[in-house]
N, C-alpha and C positions, 0 to 999 in steps of 0.2 A: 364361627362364621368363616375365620380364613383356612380352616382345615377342609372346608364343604368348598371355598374356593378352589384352593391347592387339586381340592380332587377332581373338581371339573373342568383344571387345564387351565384354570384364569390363575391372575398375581394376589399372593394372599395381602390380607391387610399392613401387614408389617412384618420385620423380620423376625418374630418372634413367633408365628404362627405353625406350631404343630399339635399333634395329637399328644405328646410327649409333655408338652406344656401345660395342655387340657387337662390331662388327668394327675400332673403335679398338682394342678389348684382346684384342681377335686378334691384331692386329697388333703392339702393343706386346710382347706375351707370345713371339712369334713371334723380334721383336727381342732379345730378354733370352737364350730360347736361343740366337739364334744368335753375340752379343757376349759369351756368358759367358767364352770365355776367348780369344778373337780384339782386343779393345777394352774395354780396362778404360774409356777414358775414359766412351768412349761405352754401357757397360753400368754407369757409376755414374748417367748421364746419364737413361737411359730408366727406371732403377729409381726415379732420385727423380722424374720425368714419373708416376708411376704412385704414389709413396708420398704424391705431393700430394693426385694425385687421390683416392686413398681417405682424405685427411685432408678433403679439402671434403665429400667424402659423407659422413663421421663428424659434421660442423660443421652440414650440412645437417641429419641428425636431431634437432639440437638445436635448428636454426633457425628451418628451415619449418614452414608448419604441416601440422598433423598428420593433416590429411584429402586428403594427399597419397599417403599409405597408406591400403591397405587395412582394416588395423586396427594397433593398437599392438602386437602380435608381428613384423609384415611390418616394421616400425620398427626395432624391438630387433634380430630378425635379420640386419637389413643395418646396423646397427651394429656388431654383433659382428663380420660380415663381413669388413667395412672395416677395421675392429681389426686382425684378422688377418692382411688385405693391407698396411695400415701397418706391420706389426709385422715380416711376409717380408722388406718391400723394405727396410727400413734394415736389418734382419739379414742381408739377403744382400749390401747395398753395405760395412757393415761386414765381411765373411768376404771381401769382393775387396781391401778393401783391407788387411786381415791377409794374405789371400796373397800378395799383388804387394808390399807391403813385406818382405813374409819372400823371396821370390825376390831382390830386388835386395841382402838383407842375406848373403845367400846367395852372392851374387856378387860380395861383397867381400872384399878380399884384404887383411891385414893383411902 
């Protein structure tokens, strides 16, 4: 949405708004299905790659200033946002490592 901004001359949503970003979290996202149960190491690895980032974007709404946004809603929105992204990835790196702990407990043989 703020790259389709950007391009038609308006203020994109926030300062993080490029085509560059777009397709970093395609890719990332891309990664996460495809490591979800192929590579634990490597799908705790890309989920916290992604739970940082939406923790810098969270740190940024508090940081930058404010006419970086469009208005103070477009702010708050992508706070929330990023909440929720922060909130997926450590929830999903802890449910990998619940199950890959319960498989190898699973495989143990008294």
């Amino acid at each position: 949405m703020g790259v389709y901004l950007m391009d038609q001359g308006l203020a994109a949503l926030g300062p993080s708004a490029s085509i560059k970003t777009v397709f970093l979290l395609l890719g990332l996202g891309a990664l996460l299905v495809l490591t979800a149960y192929r590579s634990f190491a490597f799908y705790v690895l890309v989920s916290s790659v992604l739970a940082m980032g939406a923790l810098f974007a969270i740190l940024n709404a508090f940081v930058q200033a404010s006419d970086l946004w469009p208005s103070e809603y477009w702010r708050v929105a992508g706070l929330v946002l990023n909440t929720g992204g922060l909130i997926g990835a450590i929830w999903g790196v802890g449910c990998s490592i619940k199950n890959n702990y319960s498989k190898k407990s699973e495989d143990y043989v008294r």
